[in-house]
C-alpha positions in Angstrom: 0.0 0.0 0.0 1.1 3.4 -0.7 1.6 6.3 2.0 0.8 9.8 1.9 1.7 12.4 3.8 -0.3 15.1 4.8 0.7 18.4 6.4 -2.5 19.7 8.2 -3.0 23.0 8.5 -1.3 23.2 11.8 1.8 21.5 10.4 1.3 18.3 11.6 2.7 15.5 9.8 0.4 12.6 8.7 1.7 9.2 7.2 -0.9 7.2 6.1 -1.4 4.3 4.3 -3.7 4.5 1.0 -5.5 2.2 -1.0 -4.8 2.2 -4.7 -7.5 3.0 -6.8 -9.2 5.5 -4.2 -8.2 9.5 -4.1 -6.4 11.4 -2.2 -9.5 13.0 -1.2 -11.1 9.7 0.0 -7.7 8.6 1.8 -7.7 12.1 3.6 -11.3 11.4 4.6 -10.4 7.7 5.7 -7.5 8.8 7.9 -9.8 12.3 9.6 -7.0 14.3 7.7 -8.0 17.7 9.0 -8.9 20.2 6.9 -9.9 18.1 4.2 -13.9 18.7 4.2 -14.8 17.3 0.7 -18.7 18.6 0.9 -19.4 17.4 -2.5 -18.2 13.8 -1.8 -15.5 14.1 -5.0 -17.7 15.3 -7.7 -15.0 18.1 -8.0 -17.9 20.9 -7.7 -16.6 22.5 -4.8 -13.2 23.1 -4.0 -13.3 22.0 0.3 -10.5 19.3 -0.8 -7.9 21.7 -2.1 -4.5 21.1 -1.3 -1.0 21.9 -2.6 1.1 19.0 -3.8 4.9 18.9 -2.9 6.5 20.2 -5.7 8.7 17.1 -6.4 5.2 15.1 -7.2 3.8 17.2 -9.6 5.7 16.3 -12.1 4.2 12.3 -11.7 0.6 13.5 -11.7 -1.6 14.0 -14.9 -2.5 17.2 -15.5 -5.3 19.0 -14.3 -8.4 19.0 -16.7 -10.6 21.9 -17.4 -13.1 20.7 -14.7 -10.4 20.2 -11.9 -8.8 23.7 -13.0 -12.2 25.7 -13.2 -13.5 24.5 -9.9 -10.1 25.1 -8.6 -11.0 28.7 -9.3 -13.7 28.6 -6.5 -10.7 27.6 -3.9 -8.8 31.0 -1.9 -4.9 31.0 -2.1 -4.6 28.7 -5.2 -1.1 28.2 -6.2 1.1 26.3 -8.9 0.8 23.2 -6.7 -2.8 23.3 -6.0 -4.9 20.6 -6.5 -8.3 19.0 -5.9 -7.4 15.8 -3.8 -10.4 14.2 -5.3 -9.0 14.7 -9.0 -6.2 12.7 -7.7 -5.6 9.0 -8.2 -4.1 6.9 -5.6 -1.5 4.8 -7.6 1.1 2.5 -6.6 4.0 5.1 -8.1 2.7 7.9 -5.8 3.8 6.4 -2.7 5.4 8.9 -0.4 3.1 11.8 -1.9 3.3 14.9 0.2 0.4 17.3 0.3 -0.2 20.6 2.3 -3.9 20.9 3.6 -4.2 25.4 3.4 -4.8 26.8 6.3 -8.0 28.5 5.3 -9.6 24.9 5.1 -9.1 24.6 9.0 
């Protein structure tokens, strides 16, 4: 199984273990990652699973899609390394992946 590793908003550091074939989002939700609210359950219409992706992984996900990037929109403080956690794919090359939960989502 994969790990990820969350920072929550108050900087702690979550390693948790992650089920290929489910998202990050779901994982997050799984473990009680904080700040991960996910109020639309994945159907990437809301942007409450927002997080930014350690910038040594981006390069090993698939690009955001035009969904993804326009809901993204809705999210405060979007960077380069944001993401929607439920856009991403848990996958047996992503283990180790590091994502930062914003603070706003706290």
């Amino acid at each position: 199984m994969p790990r990820i590793i969350f920072i929550e908003p108050d900087g702690t550091r979550r390693e948790v273990q992650a089920t290929v074939g489910l998202s990050v989002m779901e994982t997050a939700l799984q473990h009680g990652i904080r700040g991960i609210v996910a109020t639309c359950g994945g159907a990437c219409a809301c942007s409450t699973c927002h997080a930014y992706v350690d910038g040594t992984w981006l390069a090993r996900l698939d690009e955001p899609d035009e969904l993804e990037l326009g809901t993204l929109q809705q999210a405060p403080d979007v960077r380069p390394n944001s993401r929607l956690t439920c856009q991403v794919p848990v996958t047996a090359e992503l283990d180790g992946l590091t994502v930062r939960v914003p603070a706003h989502q706290a």
